[in-house]
C-alpha positions as CSV (number, residue, x, y, z in Angstrom):
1,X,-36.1,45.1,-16.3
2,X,-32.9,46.5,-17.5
3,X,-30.9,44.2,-20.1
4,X,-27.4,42.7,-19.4
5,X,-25.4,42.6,-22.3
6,X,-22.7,40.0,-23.0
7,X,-19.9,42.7,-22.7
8,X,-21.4,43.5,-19.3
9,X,-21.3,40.2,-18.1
10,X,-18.1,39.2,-19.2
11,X,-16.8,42.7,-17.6
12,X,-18.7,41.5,-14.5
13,X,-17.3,39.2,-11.5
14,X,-18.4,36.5,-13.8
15,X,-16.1,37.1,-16.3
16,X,-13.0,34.7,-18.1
17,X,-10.9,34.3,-15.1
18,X,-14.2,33.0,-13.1
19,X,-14.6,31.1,-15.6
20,X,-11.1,29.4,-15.5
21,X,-11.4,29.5,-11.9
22,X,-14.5,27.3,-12.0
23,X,-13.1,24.9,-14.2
24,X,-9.9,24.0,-12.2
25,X,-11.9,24.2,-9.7
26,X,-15.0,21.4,-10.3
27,X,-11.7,19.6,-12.0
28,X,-9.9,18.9,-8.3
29,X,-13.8,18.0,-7.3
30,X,-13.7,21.2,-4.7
31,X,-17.2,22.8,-6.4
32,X,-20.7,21.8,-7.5
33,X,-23.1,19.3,-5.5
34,X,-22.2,16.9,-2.9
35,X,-20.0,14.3,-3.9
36,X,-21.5,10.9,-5.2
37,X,-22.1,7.6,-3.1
38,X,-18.6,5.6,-2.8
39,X,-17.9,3.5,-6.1
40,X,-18.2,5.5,-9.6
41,X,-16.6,4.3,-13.2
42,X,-14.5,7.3,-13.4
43,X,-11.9,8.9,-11.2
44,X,-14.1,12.2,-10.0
45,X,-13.4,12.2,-6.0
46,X,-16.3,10.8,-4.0
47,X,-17.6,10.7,-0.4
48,X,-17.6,7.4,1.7
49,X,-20.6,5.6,3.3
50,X,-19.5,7.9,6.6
51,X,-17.2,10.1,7.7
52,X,-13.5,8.8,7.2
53,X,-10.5,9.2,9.8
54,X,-8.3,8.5,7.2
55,X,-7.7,9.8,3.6
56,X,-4.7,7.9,2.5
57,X,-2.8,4.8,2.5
58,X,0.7,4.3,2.1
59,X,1.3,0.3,2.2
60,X,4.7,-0.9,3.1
61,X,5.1,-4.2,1.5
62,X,7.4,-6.8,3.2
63,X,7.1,-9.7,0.6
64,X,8.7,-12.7,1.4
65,X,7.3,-13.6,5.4
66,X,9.2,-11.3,8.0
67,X,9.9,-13.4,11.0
68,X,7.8,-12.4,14.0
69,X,9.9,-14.4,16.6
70,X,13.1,-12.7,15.2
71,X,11.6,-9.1,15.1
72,X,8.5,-8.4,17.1
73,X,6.9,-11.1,19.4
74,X,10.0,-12.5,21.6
75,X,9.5,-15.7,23.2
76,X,11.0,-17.0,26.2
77,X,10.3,-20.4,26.0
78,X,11.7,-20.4,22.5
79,X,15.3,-19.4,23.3
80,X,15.2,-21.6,26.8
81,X,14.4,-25.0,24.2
82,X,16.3,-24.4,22.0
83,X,17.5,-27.5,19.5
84,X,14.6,-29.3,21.4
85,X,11.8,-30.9,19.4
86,X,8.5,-29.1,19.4
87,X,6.4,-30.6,21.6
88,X,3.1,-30.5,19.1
89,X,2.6,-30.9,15.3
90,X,4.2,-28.2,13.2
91,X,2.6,-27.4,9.5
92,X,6.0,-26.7,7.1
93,X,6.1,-25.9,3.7
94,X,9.1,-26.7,2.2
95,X,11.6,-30.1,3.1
96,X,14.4,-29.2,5.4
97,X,12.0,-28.6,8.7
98,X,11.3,-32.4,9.3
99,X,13.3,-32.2,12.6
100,X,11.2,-30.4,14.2
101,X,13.8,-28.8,16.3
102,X,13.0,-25.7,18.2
103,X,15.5,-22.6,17.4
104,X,15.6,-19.7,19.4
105,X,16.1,-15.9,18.2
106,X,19.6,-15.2,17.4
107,X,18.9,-11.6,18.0
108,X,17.9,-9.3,21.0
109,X,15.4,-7.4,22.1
110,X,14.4,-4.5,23.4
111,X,11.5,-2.4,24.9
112,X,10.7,0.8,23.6
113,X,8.5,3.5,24.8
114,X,5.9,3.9,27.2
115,X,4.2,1.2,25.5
116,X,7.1,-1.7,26.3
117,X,6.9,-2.4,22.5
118,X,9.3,-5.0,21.6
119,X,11.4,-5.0,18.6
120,X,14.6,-6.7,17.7
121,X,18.1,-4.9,18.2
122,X,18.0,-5.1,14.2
123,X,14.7,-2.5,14.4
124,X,16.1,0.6,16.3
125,X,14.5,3.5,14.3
126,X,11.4,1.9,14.2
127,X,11.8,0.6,18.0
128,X,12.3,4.4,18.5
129,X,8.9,5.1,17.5
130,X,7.2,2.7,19.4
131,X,4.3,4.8,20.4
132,X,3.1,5.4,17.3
133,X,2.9,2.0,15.9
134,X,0.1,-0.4,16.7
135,X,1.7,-4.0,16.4
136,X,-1.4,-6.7,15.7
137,X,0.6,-10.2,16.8
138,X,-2.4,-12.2,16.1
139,X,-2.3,-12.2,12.2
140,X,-3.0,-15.3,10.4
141,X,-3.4,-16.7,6.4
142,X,-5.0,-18.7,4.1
143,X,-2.1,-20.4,2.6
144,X,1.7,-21.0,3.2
145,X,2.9,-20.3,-0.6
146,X,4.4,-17.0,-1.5
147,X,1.6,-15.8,-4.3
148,X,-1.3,-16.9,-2.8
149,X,-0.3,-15.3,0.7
150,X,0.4,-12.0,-1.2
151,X,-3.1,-12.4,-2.8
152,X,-4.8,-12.8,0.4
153,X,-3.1,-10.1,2.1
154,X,-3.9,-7.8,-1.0
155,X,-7.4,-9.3,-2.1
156,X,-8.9,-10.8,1.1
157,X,-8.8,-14.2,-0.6
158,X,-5.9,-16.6,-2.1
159,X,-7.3,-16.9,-6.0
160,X,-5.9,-15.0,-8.5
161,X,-7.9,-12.3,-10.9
162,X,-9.7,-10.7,-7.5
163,X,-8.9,-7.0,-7.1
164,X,-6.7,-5.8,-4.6
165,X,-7.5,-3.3,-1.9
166,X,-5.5,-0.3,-3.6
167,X,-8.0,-0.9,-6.9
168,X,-11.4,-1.0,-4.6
169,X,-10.4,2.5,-3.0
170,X,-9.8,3.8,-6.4
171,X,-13.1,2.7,-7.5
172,X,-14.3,3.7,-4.8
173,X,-13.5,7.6,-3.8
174,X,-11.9,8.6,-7.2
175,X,-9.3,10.8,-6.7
176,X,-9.0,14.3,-5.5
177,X,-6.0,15.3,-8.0
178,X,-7.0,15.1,-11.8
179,X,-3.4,15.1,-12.5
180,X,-2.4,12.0,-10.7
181,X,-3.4,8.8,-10.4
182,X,-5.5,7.1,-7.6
183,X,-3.1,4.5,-6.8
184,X,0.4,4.4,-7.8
185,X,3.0,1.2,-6.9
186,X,6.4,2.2,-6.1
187,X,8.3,-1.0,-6.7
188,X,12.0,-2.0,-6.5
189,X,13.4,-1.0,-10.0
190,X,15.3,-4.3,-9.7
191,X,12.6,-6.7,-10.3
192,X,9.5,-7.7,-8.8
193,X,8.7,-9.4,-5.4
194,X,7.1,-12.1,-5.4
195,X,3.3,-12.2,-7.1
196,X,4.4,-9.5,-9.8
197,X,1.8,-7.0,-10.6
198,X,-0.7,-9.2,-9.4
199,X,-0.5,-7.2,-6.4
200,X,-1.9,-4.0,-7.7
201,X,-4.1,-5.6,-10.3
202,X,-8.0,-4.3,-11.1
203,X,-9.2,-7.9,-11.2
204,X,-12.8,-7.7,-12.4
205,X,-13.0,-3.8,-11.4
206,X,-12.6,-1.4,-14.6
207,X,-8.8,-1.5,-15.9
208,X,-8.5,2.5,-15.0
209,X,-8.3,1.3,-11.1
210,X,-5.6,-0.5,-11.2
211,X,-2.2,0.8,-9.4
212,X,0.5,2.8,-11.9
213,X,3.3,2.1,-11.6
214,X,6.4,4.7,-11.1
215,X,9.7,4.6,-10.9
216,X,12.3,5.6,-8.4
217,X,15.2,5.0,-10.6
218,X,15.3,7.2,-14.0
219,X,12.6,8.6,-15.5
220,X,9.9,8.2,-12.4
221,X,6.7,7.9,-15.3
222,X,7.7,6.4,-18.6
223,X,6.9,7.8,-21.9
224,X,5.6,11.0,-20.9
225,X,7.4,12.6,-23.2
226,X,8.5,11.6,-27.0
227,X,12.3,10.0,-27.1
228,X,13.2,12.4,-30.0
229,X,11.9,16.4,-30.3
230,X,8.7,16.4,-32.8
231,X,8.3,19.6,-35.4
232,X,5.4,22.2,-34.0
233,X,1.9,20.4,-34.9
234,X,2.9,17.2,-35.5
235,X,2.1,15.5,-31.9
236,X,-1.0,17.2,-31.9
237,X,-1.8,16.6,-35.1
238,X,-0.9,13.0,-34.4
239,X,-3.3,13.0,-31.2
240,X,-6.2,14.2,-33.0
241,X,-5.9,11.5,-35.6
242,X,-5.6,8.6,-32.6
243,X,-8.4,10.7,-30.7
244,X,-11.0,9.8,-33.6
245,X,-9.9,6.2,-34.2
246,X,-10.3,5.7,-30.1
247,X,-13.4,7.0,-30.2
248,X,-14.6,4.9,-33.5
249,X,-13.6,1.5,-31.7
250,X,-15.6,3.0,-28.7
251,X,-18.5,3.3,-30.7
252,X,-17.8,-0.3,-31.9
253,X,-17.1,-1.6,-28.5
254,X,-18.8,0.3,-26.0
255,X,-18.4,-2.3,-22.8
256,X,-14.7,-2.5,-23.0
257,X,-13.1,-1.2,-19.9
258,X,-9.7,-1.5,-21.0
259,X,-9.8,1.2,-23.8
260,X,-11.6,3.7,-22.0
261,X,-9.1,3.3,-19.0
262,X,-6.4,3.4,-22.1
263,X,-7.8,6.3,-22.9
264,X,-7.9,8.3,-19.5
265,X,-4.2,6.9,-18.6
266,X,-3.3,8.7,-21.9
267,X,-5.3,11.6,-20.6
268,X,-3.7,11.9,-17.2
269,X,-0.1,11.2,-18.8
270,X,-1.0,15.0,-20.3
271,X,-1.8,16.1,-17.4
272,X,1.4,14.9,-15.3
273,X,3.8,16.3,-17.6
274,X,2.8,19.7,-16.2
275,X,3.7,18.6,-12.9
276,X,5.1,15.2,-12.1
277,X,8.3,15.2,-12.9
278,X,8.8,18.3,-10.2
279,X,7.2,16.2,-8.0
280,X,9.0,13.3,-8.1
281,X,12.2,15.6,-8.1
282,X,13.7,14.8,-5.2
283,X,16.6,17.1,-5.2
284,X,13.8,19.6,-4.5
285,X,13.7,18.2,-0.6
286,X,16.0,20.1,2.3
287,X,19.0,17.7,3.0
288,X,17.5,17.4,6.6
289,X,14.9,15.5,4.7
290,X,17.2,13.6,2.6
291,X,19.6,12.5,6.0
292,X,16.3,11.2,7.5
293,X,15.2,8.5,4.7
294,X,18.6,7.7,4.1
295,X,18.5,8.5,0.3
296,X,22.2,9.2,-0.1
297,X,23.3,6.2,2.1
298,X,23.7,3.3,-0.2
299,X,21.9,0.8,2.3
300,X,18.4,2.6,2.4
301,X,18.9,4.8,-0.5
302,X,16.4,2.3,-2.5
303,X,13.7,2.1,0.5
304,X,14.3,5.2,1.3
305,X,13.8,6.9,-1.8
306,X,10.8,6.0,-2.3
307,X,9.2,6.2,1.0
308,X,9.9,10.1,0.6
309,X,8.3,9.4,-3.1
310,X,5.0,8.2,-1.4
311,X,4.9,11.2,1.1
312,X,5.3,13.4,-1.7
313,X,2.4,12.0,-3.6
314,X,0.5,11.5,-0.8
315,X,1.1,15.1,-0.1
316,X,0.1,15.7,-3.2
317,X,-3.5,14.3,-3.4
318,X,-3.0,10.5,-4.7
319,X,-5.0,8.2,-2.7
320,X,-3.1,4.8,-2.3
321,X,0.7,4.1,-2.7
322,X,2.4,1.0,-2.6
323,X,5.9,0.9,-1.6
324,X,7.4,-2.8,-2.2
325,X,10.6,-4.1,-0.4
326,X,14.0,-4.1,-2.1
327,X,14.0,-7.2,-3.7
328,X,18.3,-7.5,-3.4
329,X,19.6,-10.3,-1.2
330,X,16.2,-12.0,-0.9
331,X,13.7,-10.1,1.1
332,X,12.4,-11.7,3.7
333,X,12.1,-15.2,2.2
334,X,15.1,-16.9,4.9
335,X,14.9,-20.2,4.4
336,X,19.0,-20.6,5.6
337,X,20.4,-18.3,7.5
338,X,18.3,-16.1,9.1
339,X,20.8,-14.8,11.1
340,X,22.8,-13.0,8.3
341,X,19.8,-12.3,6.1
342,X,18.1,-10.1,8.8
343,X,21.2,-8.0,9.7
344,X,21.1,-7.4,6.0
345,X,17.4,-6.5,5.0
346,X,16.6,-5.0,8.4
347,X,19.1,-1.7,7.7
348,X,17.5,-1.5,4.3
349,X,14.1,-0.4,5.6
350,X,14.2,0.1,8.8
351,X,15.3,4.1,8.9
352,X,13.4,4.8,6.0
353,X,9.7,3.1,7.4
354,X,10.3,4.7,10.5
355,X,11.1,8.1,8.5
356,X,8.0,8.0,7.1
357,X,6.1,8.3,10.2
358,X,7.9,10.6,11.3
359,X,8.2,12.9,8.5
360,X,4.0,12.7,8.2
361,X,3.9,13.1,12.1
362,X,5.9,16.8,11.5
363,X,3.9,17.7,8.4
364,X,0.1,16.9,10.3
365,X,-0.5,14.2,7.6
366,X,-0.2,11.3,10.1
367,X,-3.8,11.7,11.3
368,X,-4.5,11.6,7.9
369,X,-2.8,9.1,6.4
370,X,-2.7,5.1,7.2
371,X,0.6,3.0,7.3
372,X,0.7,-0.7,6.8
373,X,3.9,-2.4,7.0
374,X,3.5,-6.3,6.8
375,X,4.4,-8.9,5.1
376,X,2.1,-11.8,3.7
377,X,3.0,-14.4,6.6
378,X,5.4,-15.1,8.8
379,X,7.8,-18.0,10.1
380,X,8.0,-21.4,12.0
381,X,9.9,-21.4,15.3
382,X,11.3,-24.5,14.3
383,X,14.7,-24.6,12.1
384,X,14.8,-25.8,8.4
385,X,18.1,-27.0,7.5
386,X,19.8,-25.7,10.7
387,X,19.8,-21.9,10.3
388,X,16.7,-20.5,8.6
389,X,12.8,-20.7,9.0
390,X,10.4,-22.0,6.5
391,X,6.7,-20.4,6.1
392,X,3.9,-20.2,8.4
393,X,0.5,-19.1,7.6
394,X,-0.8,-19.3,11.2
395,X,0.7,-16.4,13.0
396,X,2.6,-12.7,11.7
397,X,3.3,-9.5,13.1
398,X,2.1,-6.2,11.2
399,X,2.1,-2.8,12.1
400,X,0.0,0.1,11.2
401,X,0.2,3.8,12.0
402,X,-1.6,7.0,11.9
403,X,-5.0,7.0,10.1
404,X,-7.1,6.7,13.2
405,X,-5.1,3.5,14.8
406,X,-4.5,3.2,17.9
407,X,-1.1,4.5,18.7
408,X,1.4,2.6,21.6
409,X,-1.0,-0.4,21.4
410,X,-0.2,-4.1,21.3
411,X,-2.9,-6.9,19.7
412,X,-3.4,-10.2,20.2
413,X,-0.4,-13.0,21.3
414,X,0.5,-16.0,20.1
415,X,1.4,-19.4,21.7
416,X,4.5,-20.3,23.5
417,X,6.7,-20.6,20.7
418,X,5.1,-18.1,18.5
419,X,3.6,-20.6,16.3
420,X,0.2,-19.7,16.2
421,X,-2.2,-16.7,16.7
422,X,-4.2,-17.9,19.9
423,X,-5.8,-14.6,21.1
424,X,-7.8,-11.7,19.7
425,X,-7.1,-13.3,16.3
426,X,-7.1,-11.1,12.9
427,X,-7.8,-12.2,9.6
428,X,-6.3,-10.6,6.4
429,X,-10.1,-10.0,5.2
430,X,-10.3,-8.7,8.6
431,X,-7.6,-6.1,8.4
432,X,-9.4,-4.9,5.0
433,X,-12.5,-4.4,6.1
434,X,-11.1,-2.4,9.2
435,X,-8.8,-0.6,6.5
436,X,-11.7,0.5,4.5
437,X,-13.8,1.7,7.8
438,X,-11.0,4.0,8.3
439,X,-11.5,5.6,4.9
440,X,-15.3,6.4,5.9
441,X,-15.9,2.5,3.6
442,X,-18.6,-0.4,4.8
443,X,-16.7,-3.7,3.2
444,X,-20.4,-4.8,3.2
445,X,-21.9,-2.4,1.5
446,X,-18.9,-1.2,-1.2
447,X,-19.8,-3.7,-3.9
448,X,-19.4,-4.6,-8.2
449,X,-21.5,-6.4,-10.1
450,X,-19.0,-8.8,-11.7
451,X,-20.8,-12.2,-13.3
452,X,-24.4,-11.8,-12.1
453,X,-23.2,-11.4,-8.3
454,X,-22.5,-8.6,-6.4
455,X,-18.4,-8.6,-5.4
456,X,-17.3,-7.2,-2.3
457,X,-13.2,-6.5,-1.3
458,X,-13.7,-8.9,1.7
459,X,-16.8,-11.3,1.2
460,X,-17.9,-10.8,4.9
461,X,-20.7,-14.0,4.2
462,X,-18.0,-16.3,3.2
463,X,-14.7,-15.3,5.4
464,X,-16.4,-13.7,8.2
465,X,-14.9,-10.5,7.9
466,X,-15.2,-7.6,10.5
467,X,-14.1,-4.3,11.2
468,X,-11.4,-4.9,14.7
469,X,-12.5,-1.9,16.6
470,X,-9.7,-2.6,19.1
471,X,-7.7,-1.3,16.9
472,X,-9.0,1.9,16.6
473,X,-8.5,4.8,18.4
């Protein structure tokens, strides 16, 4: 047999650019064996329990308890009584509702598509789009306070310290871009909703799942690069040193999640400053693009821009953004007047959620890609204080889109005075297990040992979770 010299083979088809070729190749996950079972300790892109419709999810956070008798699920019987008392028992949260008085919508609304969606007068772009939302009326909560709501929304239950659903994907499918993160949060740069960064927390999961944050106002990832120029060598001189003392206190420490996930952050940081500042450029987009989220009209230039930030990323490989509400003027916490604190958040988001779809629609990433737009509860039908409407756990309005749901279909109804979910019900552990069936995920089966049991995103034995197959395509 004839010999094959190391020149030869390096001269070969097999030679350095091969090489390199295989390396960024088994680095984006797209070579070598079939990829691992769902749920993994580091962020190498995995494979589901079955074949996914979805591969993405961009999760529009309404914090604060939209109104769903104001925006989404009219009632009749609510505007012909109102300033009557309701005729049953009423659960409020806060003092001011005592009356019991009935008050009907101040706004219109109107039917949109072939579907006869409703949505207030206050909702046109995303009325406009009708037939690609799939409105679930039937929602319902655990508790009426803001942070526990969020939690249960996020986590499936109302405790604190669980992980949320943007952590479980994470640790479960990885990510197929090594040089972004899983699961970024795209919060209002002027505070934080309600629940903080307990809404993208790791909980008990390994502290490299949970969500990073970027920002849509200045630098969009912070301290990527040094504040002051560095003489040649020193920053990697400097890396090296902290590179051996990580790995020393690894030795030391080896069941401590949050260094390692220290450590890979500080990785990946290295790895975005080759790219993500050009990504998160948004000067880059056509002004087409720019007119259609609204980033240069000071009303929706804060949703807006980031909605176009989370189809960018999504675009880009990352696996889970969350996109919170602007937190100015309150949100959607209207406990006094309602009337004037809808016409004022409503034009904030509603061009740029309904841009979003859109925009995804035209690129083919819709199919690909779920939206969530909800808040964590909605709102009683009866007044507090005269013009606004205190909390209520038992019935809200979400939407979803793309991703396999069903487009142009309406779920569930509640009762005569949109007070509570009465038919085809839907849980918040519900809506997550039927999330994570639409990323190829059994909530069952997708498990972490945490404390000698084995942790689930939805603990199906406890709140009888299930996957809502009518709202599935």
């Amino acid at each position: 047999m004839t010999g094959f010299s190391r020149r030869a083979f390096l001269q070969s088809h097999l030679g350095f650019g091969t090489l390199a070729a295989a390396y960024l190749l088994h680095a984006d996950g797209l070579l070598g064996p079939a990829r691992a079972a769902p749920g993994g300790m580091d962020m190498r892109p995995r494979g589901g329990h079955f074949p996914s419709q979805a591969t993405s999810v961009i999760f529009l956070m309404q914090s604060g308890g939209p109104s769903q008798v104001d925006l989404f699920d009219p009632k009749p019987e609510l505007q012909r009584r109102d300033g009557q008392r309701h005729p049953g028992e009423v659960e409020s949260f806060q003092p001011g509702s005592h009356d019991n008085r009935l008050m009907a919508c101040a706004h219109r609304f109107r039917r949109h598509g072939q579907s006869g969606m409703d949505f207030s007068e206050l909702l046109p772009h995303m009325g406009e789009i009708a037939d690609e939302w799939c409105m679930v009326r039937s929602m319902f909560s655990d508790n009426n306070n803001h942070p526990q709501a969020m939690r249960c929304v996020n986590t499936g239950k109302i405790f604190a310290g669980r992980p949320t659903l943007g952590a479980w994907v994470s640790y479960a499918l990885g990510t197929e871009k090594q040089n972004l993160p899983a699961f970024v949060v795209l919060r209002d740069p002027d505070g934080y909703s309600s629940g903080g960064a307990t809404q993208w927390e790791n909980g008990w999961l390994p502290a490299q799942f949970r969500g990073t944050e970027v920002q849509s106002r200045g630098a969009a990832i912070l301290n990527l690069r040094p504040h002051s120029p560095l003489p040649d060598g020193v920053q990697r001189a400097n890396l090296e040193a902290l590179a051996r003392l990580n790995e020393e206190r690894r030795r030391l420490y080896p069941s401590e999640s949050d260094l390692d996930a220290r450590l890979r952050n500080y990785e990946l940081a290295a790895r975005m400053q080759l790219n993500a500042e050009q990504l998160l450029d948004l000067s880059r987009e056509p002004a087409s693009i720019r007119r259609l989220y609204g980033v240069d009209n000071p009303v929706t230039a804060n949703f807006g821009t980031r909605c176009l930030m989370a189809r960018r990323l999504v675009e880009s490989g990352v696996r889970f953004v969350q996109v919170m509400v602007p937190v100015s003027g309150g949100g959607w916490d209207h406990h006094s007047d309602i009337r004037q604190g809808l016409a004022r958040v409503c034009p904030q988001v509603d061009r740029p959620s309904a841009a979003l779809v859109k925009d995804l629609k035209a690129r083919g990433l819709l199919d690909r890609t779920i939206i969530l737009w909800t808040g964590e509860f909605g709102r009683l039908p009866i007044t507090q204080g005269g013009t606004g409407r205190d909390h209520n756990r038992h019935a809200f309005t979400l939407l979803l889109a793309g991703g396999g749901f069903k487009p142009g279909h309406i779920h569930g109804a509640t009762d005569e005075f949109g007070y509570q979910a009465v038919e085809r019900r839907v849980s918040c552990p519900s809506l997550l297990a039927t999330l994570l069936h639409q990323l190829g995920l059994d909530h069952e089966r997708l498990g972490y040992r945490h404390n000698g049991r084995e942790e689930t995103l939805t603990d199906a034995p406890v709140t009888g979770a299930r996957v809502v197959r009518d709202l599935l395509a």
